[in-house]
N, C-alpha and C positions, 0 to 999 in steps of 0.2 A: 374515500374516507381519508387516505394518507395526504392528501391536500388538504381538506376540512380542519386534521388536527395539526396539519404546519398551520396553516393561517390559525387556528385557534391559540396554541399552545408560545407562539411565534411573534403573533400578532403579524403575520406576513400577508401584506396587503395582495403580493403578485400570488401568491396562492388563493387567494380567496376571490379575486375576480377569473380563475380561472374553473371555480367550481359551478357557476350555474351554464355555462355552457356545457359542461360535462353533464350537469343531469338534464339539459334538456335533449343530449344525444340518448341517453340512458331511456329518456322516455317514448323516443323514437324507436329503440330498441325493443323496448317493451311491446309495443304494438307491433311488433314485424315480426318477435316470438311469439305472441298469442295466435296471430292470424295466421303462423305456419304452421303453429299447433292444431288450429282449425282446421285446416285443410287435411293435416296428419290423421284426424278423429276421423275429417268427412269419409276418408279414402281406406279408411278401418287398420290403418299402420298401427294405429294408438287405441285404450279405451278412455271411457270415461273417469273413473278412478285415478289413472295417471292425470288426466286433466286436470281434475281438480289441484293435486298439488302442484304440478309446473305454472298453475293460474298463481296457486297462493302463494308456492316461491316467487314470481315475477312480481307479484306485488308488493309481498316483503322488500325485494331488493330497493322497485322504483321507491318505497315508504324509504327505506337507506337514504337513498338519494337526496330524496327532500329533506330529510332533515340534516345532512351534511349542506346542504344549501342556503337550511335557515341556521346552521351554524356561520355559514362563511358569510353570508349578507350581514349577521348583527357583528361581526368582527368590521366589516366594510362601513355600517352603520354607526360602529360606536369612534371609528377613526375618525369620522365626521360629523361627531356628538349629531348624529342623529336618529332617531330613534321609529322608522316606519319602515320597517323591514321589506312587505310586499310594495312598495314603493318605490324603496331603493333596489328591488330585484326587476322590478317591472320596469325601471329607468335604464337598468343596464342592458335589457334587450333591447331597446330602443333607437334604432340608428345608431351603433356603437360601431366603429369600424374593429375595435378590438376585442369585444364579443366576438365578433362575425367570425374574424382570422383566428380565437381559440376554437370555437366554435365546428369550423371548418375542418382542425386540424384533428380535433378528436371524432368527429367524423370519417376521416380518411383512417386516421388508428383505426376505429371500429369498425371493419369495412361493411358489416349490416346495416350500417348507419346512414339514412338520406345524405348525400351528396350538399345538401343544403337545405334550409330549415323553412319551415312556412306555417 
């Protein structure tokens, strides 16, 4: 979030392409808490009840994510009058070498987080 509102508020570009690799580690995360959850439920550590909201917490968060991300892409977007948001976000994943290298680093921050994206 505190990247989304510097690139928003800022109009700071180096903040704003540093946010969709951050939610794409976040959504890496996402799936690595659910499916440890699962195993937590299978092995009866957890119930049901608890699941549901650690589901609807994680979801809330990743829904966070996304939309600091379609913050920071129309920030990226409108630096460059232009205006196809899933475009310009789907272009930055794209052979970027400097996606990859943010990408990486909040990876290793997060250390739940794949080692590298696919």
């Amino acid at each position: 979030m505190d990247l989304s509102l510097d690139a928003f508020i800022h109009n700071n570009l180096d903040s704003a392409h540093k946010v969709e690799p951050l939610e794409q580690v976040i959504d890496g995360l996402k799936e690595q808490f659910r499916t440890h959850h699962i195993r937590r439920m299978q092995k009866g550590n957890c119930n049901i009840v608890v699941g549901f909201v650690w589901s609807d917490l994680l979801t809330n968060l990743k829904r966070t994510a996304d939309h600091c991300s379609n913050i920071a892409g129309c920030v990226i977007d409108t630096a460059g009058h232009n205006l196809n948001l899933h475009e310009t976000l789907r272009a930055s994943r794209t052979n970027n070498e400097q996606y990859d290298r943010i990408y990486q680093a909040f990876a290793e921050k997060y250390t739940k987080a794949p080692p590298a994206r696919g």
